[in-house]
N, C-alpha and C positions, 0 to 999 in steps of 0.2 A: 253656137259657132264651133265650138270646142271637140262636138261630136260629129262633124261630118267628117266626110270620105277629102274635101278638097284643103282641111287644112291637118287630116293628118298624112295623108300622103302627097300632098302638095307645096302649102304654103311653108310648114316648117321647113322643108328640105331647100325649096329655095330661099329662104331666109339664110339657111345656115348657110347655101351655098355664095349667096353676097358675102358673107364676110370676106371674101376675098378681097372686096376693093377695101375697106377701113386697114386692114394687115399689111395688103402692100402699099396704102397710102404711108404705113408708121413704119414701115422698112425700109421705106425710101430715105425717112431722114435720116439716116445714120447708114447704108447698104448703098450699093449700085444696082443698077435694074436686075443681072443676072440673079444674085445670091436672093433679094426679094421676092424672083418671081419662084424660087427653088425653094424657099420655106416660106411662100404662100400656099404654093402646094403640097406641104408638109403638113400646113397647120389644116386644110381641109382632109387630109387624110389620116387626122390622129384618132386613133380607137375609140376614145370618148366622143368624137364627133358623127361618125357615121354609124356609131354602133346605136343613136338615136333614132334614124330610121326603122327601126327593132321595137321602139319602146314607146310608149303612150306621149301623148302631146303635155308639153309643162312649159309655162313660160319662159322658164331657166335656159332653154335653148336659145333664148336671144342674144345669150352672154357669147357665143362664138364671134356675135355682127357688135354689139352696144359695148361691150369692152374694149375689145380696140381702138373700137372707134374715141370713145372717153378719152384714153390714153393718148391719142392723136391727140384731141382739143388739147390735154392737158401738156403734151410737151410741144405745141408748137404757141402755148399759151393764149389759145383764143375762151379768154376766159365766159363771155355766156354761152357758148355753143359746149363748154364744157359743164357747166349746169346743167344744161336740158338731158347731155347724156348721163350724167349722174342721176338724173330724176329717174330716166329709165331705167336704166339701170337696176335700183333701187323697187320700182315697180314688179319686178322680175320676184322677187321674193321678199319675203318682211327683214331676212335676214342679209342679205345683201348690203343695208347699210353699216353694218359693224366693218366691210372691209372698205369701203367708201370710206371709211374714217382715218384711213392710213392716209389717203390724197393730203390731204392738209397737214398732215408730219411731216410727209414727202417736202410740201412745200414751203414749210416753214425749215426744213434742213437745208432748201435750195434759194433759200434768205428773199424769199418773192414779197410782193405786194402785199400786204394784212387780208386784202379780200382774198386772195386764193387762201389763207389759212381762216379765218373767221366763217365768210359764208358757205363752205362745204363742212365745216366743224358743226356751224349750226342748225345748218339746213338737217343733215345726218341725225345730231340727236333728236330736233321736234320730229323728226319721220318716225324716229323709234320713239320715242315719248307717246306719239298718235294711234301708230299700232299698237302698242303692246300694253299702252294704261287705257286706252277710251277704243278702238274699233275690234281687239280682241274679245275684250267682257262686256261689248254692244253686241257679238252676233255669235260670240260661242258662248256655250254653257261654261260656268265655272270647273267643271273638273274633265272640261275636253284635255285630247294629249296635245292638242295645237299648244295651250297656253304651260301643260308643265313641260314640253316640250324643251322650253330654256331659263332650265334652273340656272344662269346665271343674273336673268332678267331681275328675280327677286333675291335671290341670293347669291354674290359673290364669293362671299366668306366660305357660305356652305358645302358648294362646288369643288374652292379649293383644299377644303376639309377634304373632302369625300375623295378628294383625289390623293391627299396626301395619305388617308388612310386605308385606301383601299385600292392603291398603284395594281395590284394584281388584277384587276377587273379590268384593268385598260390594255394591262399587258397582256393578258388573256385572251382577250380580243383582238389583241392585234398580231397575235398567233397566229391567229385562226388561217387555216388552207387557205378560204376564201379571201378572207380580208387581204392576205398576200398577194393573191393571183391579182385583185382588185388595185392592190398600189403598183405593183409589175404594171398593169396597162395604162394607170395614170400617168405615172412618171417616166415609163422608158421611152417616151419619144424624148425625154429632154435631159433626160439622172445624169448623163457625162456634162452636160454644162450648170447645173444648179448649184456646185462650189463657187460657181464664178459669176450668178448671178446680179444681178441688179434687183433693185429693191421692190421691182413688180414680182420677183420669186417669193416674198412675204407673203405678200397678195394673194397668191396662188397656194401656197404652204397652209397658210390656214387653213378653209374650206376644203383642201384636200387629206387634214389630220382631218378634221371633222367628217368628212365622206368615208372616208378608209373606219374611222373611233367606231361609228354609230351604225353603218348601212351594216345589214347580217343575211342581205339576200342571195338566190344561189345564182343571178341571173346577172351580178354587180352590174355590170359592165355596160349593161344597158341601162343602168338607174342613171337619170337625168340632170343630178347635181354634180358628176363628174364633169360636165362640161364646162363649169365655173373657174374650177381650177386650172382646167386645160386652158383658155382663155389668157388668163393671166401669164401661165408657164408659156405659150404661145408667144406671146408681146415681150417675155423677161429674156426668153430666146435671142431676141434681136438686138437691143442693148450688150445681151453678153458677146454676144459673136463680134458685136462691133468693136467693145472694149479689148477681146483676147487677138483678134485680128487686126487693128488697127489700120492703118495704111497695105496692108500686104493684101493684097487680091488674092495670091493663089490661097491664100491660107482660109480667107476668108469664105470662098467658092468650096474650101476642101473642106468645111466643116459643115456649111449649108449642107452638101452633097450625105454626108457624113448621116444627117438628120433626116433626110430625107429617108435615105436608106433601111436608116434603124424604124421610122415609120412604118415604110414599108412592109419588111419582113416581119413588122407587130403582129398586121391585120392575120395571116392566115393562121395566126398562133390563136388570136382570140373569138378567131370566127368557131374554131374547133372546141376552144373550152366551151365558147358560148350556144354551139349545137349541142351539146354536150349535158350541160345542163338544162339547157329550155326541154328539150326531149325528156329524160327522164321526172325532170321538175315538175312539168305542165302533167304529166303520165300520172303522177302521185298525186296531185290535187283531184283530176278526175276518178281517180279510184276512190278517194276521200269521200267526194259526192254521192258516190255510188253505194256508200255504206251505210248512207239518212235514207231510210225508210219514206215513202211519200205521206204526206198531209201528217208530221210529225215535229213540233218544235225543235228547232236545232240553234246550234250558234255557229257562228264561226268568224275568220277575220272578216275582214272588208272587202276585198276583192273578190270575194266566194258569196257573198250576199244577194247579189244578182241570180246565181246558179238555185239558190234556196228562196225566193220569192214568192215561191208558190204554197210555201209550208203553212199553216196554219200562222205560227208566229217566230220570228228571225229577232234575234238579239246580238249586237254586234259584242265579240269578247273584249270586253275590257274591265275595268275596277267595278261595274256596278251587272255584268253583264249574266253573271250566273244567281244573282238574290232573285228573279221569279223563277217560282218551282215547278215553273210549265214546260223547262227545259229540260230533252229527254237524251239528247246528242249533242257534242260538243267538238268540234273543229279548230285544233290549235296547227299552228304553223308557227314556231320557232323562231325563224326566220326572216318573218316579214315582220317583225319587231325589232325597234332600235333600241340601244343599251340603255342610256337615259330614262328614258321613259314608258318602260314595259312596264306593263300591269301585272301584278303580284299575278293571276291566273297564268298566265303565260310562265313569266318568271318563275313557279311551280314547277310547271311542266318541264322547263329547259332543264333546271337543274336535276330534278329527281323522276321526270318520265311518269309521274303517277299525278291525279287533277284529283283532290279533296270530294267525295261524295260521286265518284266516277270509277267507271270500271273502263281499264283500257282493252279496246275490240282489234285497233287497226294500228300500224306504225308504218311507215315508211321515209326513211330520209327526216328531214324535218317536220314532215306532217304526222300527227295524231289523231286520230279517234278516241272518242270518249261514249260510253253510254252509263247514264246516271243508276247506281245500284236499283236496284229490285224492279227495274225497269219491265213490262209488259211488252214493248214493241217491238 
């Protein structure tokens, strides 16, 4: 399903393009028809939303239709229709239930029925109890990066160790050119109103530290978990407008308009970084190609694996990737590793540019070449 021509150029796009009825169904409760239908069309033209047309099919794009919509059940309090979207929700990624978890704070702060706080409390944890003890280490290997992926899963303590001793890694990262260009496009359709948020800006705030912490690619913007938070910041948008506006229509119209605008004038900003990059990005990985020899062991990420299928033998780079000595070339890419959970070979590379038992041939941007010393080929 996942590989045809009709759901990556079709069904996603109009999937995302429904969100528009659950958005202005939850703007309606709090808005008048005008200012709803002005940051309905706001919310379908935020960076993170159409810049997915751009980028490969991922679940996580449901979150533009399945979020809102949640949001709806949950403040007009139709509590099982608000479950089922929770389920989906939650389906959308394994990590999706961590901020599912905030609904039942929400609801216990807004003194509700025990079942709005209990049953999304425990529904949430046995979904992560299921993935992450029993359907993780049923169908990935122990030392896949799916499972250290979330070193908070096993280690809390450890996490906040590593953070408290090593702040400079985080903030390092969140330096970076990219990673700034990449919160620029997440948050400026909404950074004038996120002081004044409502409590779906939580929501939204986390998954988007975590997008902005971990993603290191040159293409961000089309990376497919920024939709999440946009989602949320999306729905926290219309609570705040309705709180700093109150009764005042002009005011309320002039800040819609306000958002819309700042929208707007996003796109041609990020269509430019984002030609910008795919061009010379996608340039480098083909020259990278171009530098493995045919019928010659090579490695490389994940993505490049398909391009080297033909070799004798393909080893995806990671913790275990370079111990058979049949590999004569090695393909790193910097980049397409997240900070958490890089494999020391990478992590190598990023920091010192030089790959243990490798002689570097090719460099460009974040890609490397390697060919292993005394090599014949």
């Amino acid at each position: 399903m996942f590989k045809t021509a009709a759901v990556f150029l079709v069904f996603k796009t109009v999937v995302m393009g429904c969100a528009a009825i659950p958005f202005f169904l939850l703007a309606r409760l709090r808005l008048r028809s005008l200012e709803s239908m002005i940051l309905t069309v706001a919310y379908l033209l935020i960076p993170t939303a159409i810049a997915q047309n751009y980028g490969g099919f991922h679940p996580i794009v449901f979150a533009s239709f399945l979020v809102p919509m949640a949001i709806y059940f949950f403040e007009t309090r139709r509590f099982g229709w608000f479950i089922a979207l929770m389920l989906l929700c939650n389906g959308m990624k394994e990590n999706v239930p961590f901020i599912m978890l905030l609904f039942p704070i929400f609801a216990a702060l807004q003194r509700r029925q025990r079942k709005w706080i209990l049953v999304p409390a425990v529904v949430n944890v046995v979904w992560l109890a299921v993935v992450f003890l029993i359907l993780f280490p049923l169908f990935r290997p122990p030392d896949n990066m799916m499972v250290v992926r979330y070193p908070y899963i096993r280690s809390i303590s450890g996490l906040a160790v590593t953070l408290l001793k090593h702040p400079d890694i985080m903030i390092g990262n969140l330096l970076q050119s990219a990673k700034q260009e990449f919160a620029f496009y997440l948050l400026a359709p909404f950074f004038f109103i996120l002081p004044f948020g409502s409590l779906y800006c939580l929501m939204g705030l986390l998954p988007a530290l975590v997008v902005v912490g971990l993603v290191n690619w040159s293409v961000p913007i089309t990376f497919h978990h920024g939709i999440l938070p946009s989602a949320f910041f999306g729905a926290a948008s219309l609570f705040t407008i309705w709180r700093l506006a109150g009764r005042r229509r002009l005011l309320s119209i002039s800040i819609s308009i306000l958002l819309l605008v700042v929208t707007i004038s996003d796109i041609p900003i990020w269509w430019g970084a984002f030609k910008m990059h795919k061009d010379t990005y996608f340039e480098a990985q083909k020259k990278a190609l171009a530098m493995v020899p045919p019928n010659v062991p090579a490695t490389a990420p994940r993505y490049m694996l398909p391009h080297l299928a033909s070799r004798n033998e393909v080893y995806f780079l990671g913790k275990r990737a370079l111990a058979p000595g049949g590999v004569e070339y090695a393909i790193v890419d910097v980049e397409k590793i997240t900070t958490w959970w890089e494999p020391p070979v990478v992590d190598e590379v990023k920091r010192t540019g030089h790959l243990a038992g490798f002689d570097l041939i090719w460099h460009e941007g974040p890609i490397y070449v390697f060919r292993r010393h005394n090599s014949e080929s």
